[in-house]
DRENDO-1510 file (C-alpha; in Angstrom, 1 decimal, always signed):
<recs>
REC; n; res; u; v; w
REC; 1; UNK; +139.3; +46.3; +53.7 .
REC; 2; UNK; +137.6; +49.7; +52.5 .
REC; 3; UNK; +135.4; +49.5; +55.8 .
REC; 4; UNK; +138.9; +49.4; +57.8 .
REC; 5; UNK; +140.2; +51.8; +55.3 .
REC; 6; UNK; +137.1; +54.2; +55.9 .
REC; 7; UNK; +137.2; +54.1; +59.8 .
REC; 8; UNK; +141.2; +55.2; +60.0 .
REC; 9; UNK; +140.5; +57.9; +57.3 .
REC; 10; UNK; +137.6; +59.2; +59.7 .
REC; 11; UNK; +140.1; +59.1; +63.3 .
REC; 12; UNK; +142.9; +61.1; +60.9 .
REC; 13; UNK; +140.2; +63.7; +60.3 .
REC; 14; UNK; +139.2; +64.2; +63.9 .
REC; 15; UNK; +142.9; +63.9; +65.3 .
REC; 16; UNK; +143.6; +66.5; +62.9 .
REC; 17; UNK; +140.3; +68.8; +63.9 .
REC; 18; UNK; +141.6; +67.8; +67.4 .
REC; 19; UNK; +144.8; +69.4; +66.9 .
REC; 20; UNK; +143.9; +72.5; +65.5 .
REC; 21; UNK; +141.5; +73.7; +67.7 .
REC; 22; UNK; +142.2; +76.0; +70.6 .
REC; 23; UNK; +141.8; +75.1; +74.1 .
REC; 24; UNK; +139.0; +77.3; +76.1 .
REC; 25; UNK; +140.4; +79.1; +79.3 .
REC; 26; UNK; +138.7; +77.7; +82.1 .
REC; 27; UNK; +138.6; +79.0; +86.1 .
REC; 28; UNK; +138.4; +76.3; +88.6 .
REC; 29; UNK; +137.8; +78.2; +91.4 .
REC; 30; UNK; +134.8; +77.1; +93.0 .
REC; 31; UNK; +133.3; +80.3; +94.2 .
REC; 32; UNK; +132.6; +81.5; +91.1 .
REC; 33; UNK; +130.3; +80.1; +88.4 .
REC; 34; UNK; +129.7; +80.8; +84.8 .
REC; 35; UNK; +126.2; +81.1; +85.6 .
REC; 36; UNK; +126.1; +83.7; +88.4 .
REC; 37; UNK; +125.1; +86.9; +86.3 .
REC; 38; UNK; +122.5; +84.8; +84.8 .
REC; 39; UNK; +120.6; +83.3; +87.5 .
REC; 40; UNK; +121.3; +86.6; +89.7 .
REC; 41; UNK; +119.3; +88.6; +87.0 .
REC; 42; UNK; +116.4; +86.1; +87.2 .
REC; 43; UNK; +116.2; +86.0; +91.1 .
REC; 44; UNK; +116.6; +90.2; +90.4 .
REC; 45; UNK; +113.4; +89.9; +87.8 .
REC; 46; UNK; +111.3; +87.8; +90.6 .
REC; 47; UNK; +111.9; +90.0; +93.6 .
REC; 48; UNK; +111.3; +93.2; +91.5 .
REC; 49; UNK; +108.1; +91.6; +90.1 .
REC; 50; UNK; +106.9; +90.0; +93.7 .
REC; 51; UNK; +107.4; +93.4; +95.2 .
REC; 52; UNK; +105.0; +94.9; +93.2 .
REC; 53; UNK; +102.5; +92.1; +94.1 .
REC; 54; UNK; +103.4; +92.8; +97.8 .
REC; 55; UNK; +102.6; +96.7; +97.7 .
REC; 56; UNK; +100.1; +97.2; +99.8 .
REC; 57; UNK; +100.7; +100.4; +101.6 .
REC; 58; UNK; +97.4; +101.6; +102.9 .
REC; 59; UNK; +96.9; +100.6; +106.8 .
REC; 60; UNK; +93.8; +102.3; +108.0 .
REC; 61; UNK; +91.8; +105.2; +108.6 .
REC; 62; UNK; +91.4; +107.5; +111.2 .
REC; 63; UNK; +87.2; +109.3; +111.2 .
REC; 64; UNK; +86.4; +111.3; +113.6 .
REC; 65; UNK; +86.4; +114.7; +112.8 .
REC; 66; UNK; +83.8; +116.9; +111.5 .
REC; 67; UNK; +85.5; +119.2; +109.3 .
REC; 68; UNK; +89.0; +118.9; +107.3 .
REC; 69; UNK; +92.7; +118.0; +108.9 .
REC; 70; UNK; +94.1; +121.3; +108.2 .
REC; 71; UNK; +97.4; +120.5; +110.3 .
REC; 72; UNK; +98.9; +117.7; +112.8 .
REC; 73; UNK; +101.7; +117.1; +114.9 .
REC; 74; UNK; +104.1; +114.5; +116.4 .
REC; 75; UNK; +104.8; +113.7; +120.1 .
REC; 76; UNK; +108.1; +114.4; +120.3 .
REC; 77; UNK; +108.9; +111.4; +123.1 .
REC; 78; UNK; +105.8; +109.0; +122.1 .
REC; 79; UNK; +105.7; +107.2; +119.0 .
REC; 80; UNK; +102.2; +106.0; +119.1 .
REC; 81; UNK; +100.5; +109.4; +120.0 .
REC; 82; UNK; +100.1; +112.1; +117.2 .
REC; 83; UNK; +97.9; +115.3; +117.3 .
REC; 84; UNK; +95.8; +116.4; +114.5 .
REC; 85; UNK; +94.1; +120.1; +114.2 .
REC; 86; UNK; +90.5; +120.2; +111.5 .
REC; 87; UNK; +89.0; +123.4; +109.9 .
REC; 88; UNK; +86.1; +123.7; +112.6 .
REC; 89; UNK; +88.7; +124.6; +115.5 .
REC; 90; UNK; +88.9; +120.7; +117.1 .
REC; 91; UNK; +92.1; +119.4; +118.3 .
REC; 92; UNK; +92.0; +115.2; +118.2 .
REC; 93; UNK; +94.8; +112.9; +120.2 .
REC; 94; UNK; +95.0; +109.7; +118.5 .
REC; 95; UNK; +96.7; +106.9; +119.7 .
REC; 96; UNK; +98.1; +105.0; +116.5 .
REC; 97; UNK; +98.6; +101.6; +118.1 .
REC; 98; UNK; +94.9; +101.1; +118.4 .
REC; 99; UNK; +94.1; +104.0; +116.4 .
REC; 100; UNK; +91.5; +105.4; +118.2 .
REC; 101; UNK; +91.0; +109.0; +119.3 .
REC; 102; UNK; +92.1; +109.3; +123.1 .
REC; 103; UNK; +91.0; +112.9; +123.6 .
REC; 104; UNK; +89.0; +116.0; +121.7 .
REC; 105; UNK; +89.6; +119.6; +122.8 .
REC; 106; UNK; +87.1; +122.1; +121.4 .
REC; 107; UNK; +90.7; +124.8; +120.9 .
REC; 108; UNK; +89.6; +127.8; +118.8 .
REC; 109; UNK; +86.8; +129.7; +116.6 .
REC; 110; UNK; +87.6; +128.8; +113.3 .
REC; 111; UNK; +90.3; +127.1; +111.7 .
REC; 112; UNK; +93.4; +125.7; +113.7 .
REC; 113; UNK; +96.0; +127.1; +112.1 .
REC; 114; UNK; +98.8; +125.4; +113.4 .
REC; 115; UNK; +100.0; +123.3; +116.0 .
REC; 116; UNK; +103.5; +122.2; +117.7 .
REC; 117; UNK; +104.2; +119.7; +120.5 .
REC; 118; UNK; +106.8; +121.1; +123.2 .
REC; 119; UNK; +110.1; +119.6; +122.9 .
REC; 120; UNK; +109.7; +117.5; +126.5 .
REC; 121; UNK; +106.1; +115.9; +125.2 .
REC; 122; UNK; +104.7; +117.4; +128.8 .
REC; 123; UNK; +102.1; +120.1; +126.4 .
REC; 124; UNK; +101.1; +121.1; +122.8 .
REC; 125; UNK; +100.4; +124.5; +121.5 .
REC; 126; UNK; +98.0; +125.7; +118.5 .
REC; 127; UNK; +96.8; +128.8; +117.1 .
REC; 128; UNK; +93.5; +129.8; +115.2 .
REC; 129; UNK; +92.0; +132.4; +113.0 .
REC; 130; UNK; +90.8; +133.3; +117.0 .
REC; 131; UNK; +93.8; +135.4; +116.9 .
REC; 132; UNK; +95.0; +133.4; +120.1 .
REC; 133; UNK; +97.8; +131.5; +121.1 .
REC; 134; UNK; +97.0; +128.7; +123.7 .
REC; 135; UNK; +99.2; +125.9; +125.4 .
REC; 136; UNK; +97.4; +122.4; +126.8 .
REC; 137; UNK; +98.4; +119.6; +128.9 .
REC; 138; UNK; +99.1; +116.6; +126.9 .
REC; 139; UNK; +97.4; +114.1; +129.3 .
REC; 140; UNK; +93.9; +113.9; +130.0 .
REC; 141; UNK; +92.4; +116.2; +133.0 .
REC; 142; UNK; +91.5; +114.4; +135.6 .
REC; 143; UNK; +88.1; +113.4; +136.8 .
REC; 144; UNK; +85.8; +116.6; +137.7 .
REC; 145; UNK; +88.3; +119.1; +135.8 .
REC; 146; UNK; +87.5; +121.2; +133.0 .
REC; 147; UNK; +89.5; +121.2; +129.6 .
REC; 148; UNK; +90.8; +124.2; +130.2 .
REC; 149; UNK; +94.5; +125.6; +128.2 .
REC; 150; UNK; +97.6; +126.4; +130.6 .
REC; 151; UNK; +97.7; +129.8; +129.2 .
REC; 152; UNK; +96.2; +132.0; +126.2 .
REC; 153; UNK; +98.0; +134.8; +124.4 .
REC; 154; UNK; +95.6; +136.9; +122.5 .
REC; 155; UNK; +97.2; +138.9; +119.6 .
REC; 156; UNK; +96.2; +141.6; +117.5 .
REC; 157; UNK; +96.2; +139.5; +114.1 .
REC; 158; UNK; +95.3; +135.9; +112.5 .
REC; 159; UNK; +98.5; +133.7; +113.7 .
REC; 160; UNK; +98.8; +131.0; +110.4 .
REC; 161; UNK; +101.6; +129.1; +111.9 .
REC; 162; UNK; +103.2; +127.9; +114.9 .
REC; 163; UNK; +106.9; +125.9; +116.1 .
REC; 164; UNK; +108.4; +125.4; +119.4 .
REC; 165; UNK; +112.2; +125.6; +119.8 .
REC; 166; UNK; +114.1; +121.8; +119.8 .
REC; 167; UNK; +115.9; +122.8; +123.3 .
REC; 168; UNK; +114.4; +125.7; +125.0 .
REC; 169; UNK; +111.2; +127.5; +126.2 .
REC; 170; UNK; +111.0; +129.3; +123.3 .
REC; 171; UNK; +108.3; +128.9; +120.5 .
REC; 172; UNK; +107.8; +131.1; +117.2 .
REC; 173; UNK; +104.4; +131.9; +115.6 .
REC; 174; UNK; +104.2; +133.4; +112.3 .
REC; 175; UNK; +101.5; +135.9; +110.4 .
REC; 176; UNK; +101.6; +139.3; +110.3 .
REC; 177; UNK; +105.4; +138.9; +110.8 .
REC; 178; UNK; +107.8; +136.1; +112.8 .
REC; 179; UNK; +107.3; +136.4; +116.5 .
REC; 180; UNK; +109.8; +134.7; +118.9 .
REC; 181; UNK; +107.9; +134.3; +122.2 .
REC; 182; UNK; +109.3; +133.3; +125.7 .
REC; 183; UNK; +106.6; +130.6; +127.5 .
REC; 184; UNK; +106.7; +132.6; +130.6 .
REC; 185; UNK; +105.8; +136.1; +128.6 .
REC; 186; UNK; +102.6; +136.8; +127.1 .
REC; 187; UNK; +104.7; +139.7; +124.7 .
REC; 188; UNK; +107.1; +138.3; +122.0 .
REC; 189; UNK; +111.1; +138.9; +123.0 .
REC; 190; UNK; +111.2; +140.0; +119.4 .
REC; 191; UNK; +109.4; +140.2; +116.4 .
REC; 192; UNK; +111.0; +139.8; +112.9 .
REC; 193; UNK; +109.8; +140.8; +109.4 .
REC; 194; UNK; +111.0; +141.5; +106.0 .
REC; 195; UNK; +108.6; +142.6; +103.7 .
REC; 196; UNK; +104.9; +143.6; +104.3 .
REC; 197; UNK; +102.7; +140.4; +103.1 .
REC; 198; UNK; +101.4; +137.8; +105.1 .
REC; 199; UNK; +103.8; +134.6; +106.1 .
REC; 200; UNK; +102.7; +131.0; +106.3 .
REC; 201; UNK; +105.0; +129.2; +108.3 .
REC; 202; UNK; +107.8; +128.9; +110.1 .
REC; 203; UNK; +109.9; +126.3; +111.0 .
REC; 204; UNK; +112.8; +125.5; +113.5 .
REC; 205; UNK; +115.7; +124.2; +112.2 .
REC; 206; UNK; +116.7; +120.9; +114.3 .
REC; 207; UNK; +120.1; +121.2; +114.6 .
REC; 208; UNK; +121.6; +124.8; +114.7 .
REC; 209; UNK; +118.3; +125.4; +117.1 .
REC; 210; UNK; +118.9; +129.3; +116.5 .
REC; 211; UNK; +117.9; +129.1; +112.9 .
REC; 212; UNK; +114.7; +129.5; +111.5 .
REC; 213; UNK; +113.1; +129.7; +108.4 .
REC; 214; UNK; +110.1; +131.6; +107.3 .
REC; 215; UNK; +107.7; +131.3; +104.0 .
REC; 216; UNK; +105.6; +134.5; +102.8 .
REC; 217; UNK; +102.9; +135.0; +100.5 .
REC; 218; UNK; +105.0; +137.7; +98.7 .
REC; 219; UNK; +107.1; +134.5; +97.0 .
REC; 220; UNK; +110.0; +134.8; +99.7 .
REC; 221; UNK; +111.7; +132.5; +101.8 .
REC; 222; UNK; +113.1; +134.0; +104.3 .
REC; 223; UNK; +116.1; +132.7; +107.2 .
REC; 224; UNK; +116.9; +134.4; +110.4 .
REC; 225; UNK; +119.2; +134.0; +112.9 .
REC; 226; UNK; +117.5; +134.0; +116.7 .
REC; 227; UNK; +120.5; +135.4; +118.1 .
REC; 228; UNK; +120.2; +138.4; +115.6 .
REC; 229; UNK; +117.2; +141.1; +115.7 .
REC; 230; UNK; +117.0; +141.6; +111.9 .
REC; 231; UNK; +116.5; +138.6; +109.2 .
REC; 232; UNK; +119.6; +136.7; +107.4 .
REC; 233; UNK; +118.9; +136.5; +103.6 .
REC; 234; UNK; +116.1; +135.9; +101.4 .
REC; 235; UNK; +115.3; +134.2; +98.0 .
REC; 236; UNK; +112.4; +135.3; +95.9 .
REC; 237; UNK; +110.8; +132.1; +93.7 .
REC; 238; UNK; +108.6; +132.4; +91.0 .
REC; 239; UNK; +105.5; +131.3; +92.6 .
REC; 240; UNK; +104.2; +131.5; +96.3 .
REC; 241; UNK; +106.3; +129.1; +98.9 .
REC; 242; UNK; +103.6; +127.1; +101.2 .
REC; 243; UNK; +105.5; +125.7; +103.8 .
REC; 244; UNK; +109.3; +124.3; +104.3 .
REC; 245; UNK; +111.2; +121.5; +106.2 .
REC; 246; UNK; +114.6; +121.2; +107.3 .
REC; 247; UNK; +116.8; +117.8; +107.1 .
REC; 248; UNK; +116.9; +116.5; +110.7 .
REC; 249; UNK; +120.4; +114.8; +109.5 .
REC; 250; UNK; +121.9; +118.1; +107.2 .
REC; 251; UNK; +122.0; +120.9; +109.2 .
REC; 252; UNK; +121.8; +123.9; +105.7 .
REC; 253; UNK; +119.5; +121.3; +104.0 .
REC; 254; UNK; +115.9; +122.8; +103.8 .
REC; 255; UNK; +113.3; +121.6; +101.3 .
REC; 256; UNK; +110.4; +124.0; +100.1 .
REC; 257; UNK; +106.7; +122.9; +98.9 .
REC; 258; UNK; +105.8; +125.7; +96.0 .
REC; 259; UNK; +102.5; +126.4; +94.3 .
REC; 260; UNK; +104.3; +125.7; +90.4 .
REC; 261; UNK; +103.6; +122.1; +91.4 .
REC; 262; UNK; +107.2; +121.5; +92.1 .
REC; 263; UNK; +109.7; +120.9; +95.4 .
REC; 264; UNK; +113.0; +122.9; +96.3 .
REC; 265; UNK; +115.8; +121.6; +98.5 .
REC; 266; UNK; +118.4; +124.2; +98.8 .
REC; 267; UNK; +121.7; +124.7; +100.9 .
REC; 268; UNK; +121.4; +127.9; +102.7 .
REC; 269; UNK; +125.0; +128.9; +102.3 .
REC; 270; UNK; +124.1; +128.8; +98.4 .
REC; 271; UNK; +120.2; +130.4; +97.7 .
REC; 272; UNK; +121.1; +131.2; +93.8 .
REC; 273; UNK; +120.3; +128.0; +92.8 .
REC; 274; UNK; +118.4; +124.9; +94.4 .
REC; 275; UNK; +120.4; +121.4; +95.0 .
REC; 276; UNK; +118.0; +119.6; +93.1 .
REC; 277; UNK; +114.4; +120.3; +91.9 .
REC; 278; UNK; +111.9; +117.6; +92.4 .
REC; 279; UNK; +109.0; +117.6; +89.7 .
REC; 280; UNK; +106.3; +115.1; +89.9 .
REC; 281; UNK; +103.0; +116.8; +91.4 .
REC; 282; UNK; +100.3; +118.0; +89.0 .
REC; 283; UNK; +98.9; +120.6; +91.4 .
REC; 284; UNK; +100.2; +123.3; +94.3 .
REC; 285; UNK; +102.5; +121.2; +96.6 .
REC; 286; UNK; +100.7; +122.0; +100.0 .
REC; 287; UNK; +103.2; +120.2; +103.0 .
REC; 288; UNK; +106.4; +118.9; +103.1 .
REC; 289; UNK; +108.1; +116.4; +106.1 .
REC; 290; UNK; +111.7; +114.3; +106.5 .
REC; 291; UNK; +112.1; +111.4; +107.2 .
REC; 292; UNK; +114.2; +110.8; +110.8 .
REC; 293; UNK; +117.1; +109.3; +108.1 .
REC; 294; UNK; +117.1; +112.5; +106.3 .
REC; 295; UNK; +117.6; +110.2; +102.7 .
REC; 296; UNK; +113.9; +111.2; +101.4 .
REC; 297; UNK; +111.3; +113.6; +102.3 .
REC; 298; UNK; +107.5; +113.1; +101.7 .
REC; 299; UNK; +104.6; +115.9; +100.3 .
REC; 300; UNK; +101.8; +116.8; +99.9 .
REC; 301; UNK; +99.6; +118.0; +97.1 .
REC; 302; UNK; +96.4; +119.4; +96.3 .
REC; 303; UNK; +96.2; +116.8; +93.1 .
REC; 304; UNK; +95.2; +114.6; +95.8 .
REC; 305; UNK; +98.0; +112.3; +96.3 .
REC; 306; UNK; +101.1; +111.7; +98.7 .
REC; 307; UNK; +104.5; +111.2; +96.5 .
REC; 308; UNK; +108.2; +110.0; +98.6 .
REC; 309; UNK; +111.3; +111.4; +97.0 .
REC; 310; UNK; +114.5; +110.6; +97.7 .
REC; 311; UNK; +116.6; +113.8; +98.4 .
REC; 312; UNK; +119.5; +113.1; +95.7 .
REC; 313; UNK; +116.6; +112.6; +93.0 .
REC; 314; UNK; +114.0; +114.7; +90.8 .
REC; 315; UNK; +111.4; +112.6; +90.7 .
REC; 316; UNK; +109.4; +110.3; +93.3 .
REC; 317; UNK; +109.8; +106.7; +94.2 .
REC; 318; UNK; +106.3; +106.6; +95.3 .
REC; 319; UNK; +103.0; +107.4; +95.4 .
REC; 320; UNK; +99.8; +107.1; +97.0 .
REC; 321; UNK; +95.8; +107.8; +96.7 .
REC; 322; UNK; +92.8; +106.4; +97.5 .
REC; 323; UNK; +89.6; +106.6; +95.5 .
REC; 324; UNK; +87.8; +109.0; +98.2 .
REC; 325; UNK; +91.0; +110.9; +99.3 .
REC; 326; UNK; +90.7; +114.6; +98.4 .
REC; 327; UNK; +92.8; +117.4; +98.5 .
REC; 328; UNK; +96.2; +117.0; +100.8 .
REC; 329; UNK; +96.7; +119.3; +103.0 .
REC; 330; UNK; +98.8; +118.3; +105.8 .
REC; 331; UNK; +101.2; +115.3; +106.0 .
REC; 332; UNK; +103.9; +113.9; +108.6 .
REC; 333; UNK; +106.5; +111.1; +108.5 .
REC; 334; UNK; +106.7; +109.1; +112.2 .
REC; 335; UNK; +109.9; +109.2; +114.1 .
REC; 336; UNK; +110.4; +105.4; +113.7 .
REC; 337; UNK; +110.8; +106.0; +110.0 .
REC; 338; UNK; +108.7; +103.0; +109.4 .
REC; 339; UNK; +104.8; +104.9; +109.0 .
REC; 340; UNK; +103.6; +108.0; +107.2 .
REC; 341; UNK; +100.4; +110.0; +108.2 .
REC; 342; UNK; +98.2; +112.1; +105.4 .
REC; 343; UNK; +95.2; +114.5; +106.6 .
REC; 344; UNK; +93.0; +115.8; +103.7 .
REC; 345; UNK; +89.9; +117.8; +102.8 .
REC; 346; UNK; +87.5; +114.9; +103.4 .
REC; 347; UNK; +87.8; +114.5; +107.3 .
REC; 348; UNK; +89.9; +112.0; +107.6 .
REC; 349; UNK; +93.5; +111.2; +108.7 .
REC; 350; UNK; +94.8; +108.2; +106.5 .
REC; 351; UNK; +98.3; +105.9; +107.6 .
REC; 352; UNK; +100.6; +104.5; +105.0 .
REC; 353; UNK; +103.5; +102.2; +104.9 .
REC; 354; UNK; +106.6; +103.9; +104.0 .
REC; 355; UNK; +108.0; +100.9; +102.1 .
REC; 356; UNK; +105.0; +100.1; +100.4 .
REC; 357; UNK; +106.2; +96.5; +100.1 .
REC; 358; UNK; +107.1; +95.9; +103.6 .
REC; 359; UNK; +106.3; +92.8; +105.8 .
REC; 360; UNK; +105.0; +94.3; +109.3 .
REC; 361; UNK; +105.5; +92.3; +112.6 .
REC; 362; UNK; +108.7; +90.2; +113.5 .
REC; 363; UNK; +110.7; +89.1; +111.0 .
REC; 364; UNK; +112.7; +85.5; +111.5 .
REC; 365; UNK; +116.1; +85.4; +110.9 .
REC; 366; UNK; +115.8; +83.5; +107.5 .
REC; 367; UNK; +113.4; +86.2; +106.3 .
REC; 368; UNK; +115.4; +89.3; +107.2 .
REC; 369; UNK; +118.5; +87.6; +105.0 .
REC; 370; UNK; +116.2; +87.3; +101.9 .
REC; 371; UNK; +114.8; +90.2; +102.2 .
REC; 372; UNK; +118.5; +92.1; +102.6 .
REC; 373; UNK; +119.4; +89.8; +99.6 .
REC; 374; UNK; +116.8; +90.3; +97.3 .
REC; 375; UNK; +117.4; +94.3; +97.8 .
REC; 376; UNK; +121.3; +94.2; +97.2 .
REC; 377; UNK; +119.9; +92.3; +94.0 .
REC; 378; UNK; +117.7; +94.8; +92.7 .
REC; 379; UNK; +119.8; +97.6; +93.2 .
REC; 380; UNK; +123.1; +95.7; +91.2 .
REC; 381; UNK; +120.3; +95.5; +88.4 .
REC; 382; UNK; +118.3; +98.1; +88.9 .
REC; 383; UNK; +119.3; +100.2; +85.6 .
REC; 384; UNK; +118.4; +97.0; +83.6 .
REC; 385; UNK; +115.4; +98.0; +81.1 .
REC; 386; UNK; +113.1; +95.0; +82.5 .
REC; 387; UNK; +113.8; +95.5; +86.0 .
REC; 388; UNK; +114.0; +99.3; +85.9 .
REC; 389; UNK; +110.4; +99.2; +83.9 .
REC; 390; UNK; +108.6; +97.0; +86.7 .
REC; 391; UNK; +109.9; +99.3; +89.3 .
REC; 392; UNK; +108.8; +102.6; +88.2 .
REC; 393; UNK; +105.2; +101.9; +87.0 .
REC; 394; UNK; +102.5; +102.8; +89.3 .
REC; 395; UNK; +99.2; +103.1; +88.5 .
REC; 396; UNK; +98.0; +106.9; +88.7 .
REC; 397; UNK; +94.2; +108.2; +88.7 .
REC; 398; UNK; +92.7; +109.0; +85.0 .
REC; 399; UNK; +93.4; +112.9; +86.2 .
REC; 400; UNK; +97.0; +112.8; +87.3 .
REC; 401; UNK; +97.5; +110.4; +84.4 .
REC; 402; UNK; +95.6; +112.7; +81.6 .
REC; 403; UNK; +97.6; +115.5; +83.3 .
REC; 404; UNK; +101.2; +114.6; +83.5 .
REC; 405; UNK; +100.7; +113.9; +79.6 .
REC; 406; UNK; +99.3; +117.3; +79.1 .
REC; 407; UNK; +102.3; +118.8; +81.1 .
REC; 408; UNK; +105.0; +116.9; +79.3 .
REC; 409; UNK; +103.5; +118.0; +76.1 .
REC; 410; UNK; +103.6; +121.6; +76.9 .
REC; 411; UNK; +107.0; +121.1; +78.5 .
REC; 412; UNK; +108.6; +119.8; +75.2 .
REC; 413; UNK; +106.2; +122.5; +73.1 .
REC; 414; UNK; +108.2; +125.4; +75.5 .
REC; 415; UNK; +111.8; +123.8; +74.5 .
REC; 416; UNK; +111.1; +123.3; +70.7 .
REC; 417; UNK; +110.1; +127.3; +71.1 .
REC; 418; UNK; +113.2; +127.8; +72.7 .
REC; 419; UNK; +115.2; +125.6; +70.4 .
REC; 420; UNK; +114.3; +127.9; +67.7 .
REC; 421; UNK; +113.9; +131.3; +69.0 .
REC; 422; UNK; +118.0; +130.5; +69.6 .
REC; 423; UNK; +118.5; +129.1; +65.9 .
REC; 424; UNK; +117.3; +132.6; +64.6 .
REC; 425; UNK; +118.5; +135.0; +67.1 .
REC; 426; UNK; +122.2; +136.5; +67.1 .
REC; 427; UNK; +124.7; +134.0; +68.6 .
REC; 428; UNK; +125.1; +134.0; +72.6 .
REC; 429; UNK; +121.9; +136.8; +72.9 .
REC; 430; UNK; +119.8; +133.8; +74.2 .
REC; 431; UNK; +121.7; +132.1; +77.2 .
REC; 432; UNK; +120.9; +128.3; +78.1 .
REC; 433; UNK; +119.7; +128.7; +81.3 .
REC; 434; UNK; +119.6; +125.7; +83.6 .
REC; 435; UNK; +116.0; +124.0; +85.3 .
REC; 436; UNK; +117.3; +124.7; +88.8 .
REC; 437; UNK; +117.9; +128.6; +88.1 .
REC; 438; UNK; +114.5; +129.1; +85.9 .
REC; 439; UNK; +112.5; +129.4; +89.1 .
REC; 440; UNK; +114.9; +131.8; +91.0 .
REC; 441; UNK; +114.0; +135.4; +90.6 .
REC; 442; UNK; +116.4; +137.2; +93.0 .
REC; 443; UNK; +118.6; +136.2; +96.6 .
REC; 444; UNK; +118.9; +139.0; +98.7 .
REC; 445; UNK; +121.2; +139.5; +101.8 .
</recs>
């Protein structure tokens, strides 16, 4: 009897736990499951972590030449074929499928300042501290025929930089001041000059084809307008400009490489202030090239390292060195968007992956769906602290490392300074003034 009486006090308490709890919303539908942001997080985790593993962007190198890469060039039609100029006046053809050198020319006295392919891929041109201008055949003489240029233009001063128009028979060199020269002339249709220092480049820009851009040693960069005999407006940085690079995909989009270490992309319509400044070198940014896409651009620096930014961003994505690369001097991103060439101090012309994770060859059906999976993953959870942690590190040389630290410390010693020179100063007598204007000195028109 108490047994009995036991067991039906025991269902009364559980009928009566029964009834007082609350029933749990459930959704049946069978496409979703309970566990989805769970498991999506670890399969985000594994990717991140297995593309780290995977990052292996170095490809080869290119030896042959005697002196440093000071500049290169793409073929405009050819994707395989790229042109590189070195410090002791040789011109190399390489051929990047086997990567071997397919031809040498012996161009100038000196260093080969600069070199541009013509817009049909039918000749190249390149100027040296020769004080000459001279065009060449892109293919090969034939047997019996000396390597001789199509034509030489002898000026009266050191040429430092060279770019052919994107339509027309029309190239500009740049030194003394910006010279617009007709292929069948050997006088310029117009010279162009603001300013009395010496200018270091000049670029085309690739979509309004009657724009150009120039970058002078006096801290100016300057835009003209072909159809126009006098310059359009300038802005005056801080520090010395080395080169610039328009976006292929942006027509006012330009992005300048300046000795403070830092980059500059800027909307010509709006010089006061830059889009965005990208700050990762640790030395004088030394080139500058876009990608076909437009999305990132990549430089070069004389802390001896490449670095990829994305446009949109301050800081890079990536970057590379090797153990014997040296100083950077000259670097170019391949019109399949897939390859990036580097040219430094140390004789050598070095190709990277872009994607430094990237599976080369042909991809099978099954493998191109993970791989687009695994990315959508990692960028739903990309801001998570795990994920976002194993993405960013990269392992830097003891130099860059030792100097990034010393920079952020004197960057936070010059804002503590600033912090309190505003505490004890009269209210609104020190302006906050943002990063993007601090390097802008003047624009004039």
């Amino acid at each position: 009897v108490r047994s009995a009486y036991l067991e039906l006090r025991y269902i009364l308490w559980v009928s009566n736990v029964c009834v007082t709890l609350t029933a749990v919303p459930r959704n049946y539908d069978p496409a979703l499951h309970p566990f989805e942001v769970p498991r999506e997080y670890t399969r985000a985790l594994n990717a991140t972590k297995l593309e780290r593993v995977f990052a292996k962007p170095f490809l080869s190198s290119l030896d042959g030449h005697r002196d440093g890469v000071n500049c290169m060039a793409k073929h405009p039609k050819s994707l395989s074929m790229v042109l590189s100029g070195a410090c002791d006046g040789e011109v190399k053809i390489w051929n990047l499928t086997t990567r071997q050198c397919i031809r040498t020319i012996q161009a100038h006295e000196g260093f080969v300042r600069g070199m541009c392919a013509r817009f049909c891929g039918t000749s190249f041109f390149t100027v040296g501290d020769d004080k000459t201008v001279k065009q060449w055949k892109m293919e090969s003489p034939e047997y019996g025929e000396e390597e001789e240029p199509i034509h030489t233009i002898l000026g009266k001063t050191v040429y430092t930089g060279i770019d052919h128009h994107w339509k027309e028979a029309v190239f500009a060199t740049c030194g003394h001041q910006v010279d617009i020269w007709d292929e069948q002339r050997t006088s310029p249709m117009c010279s162009l000059t603001w300013g009395f220092d010496s200018i270091s480049s000049v670029k085309f820009n690739p979509i309004e084809t009657y724009l150009l851009g120039s970058c002078a040693s006096d801290r100016n960069i300057v835009l003209y307008d072909m159809r126009k005999s006098t310059p359009l407006k300038k802005v005056i940085l801080n520090m010395r400009t080395n080169t610039l690079c328009w976006n292929p995909m942006e027509a006012f989009v330009f992005t300048a490489a300046n000795e403070d270490y830092n980059l500059y992309t800027f909307d010509m319509r709006y010089l006061e202030s830059p889009v965005t400044v990208h700050m990762d070198h640790v030395s004088a940014v030394l080139d500058v090239d876009y990608s076909p896409t437009g999305k990132e651009f990549v430089s070069a620096s004389f802390d001896k390292s490449v670095r990829i930014f994305p446009v949109d961003k301050g800081h890079s994505r990536e970057v590379y060195h090797t153990k014997r690369m040296q100083h950077v001097i000259t670097v170019k991103w391949t019109s399949d968007n897939k390859y990036i060439l580097c040219g430094s101090d140390e004789m050598n012309i070095r190709l990277w992956k872009a994607n430094a994770s990237e599976k080369l060859g042909v991809l099978a059906p099954r493998e191109k769906a993970a791989m687009n999976y695994n990315q959508k993953l990692k960028e739903k959870f990309q801001y998570h602290p795990q994920i976002r942690r194993i993405a960013q590190h990269r392992h830097l040389p003891k130099s860059i490392f030792c100097q990034i630290k010393e920079q952020r410390i004197m960057r936070e010693a010059r804002r503590r300074k600033e912090l309190n020179r505003r505490k004890h100063s009269k209210p609104g007598s020190m302006p906050f003034v943002s990063e993007r204007k601090k390097h802008i000195v003047a624009v004039v028109k």
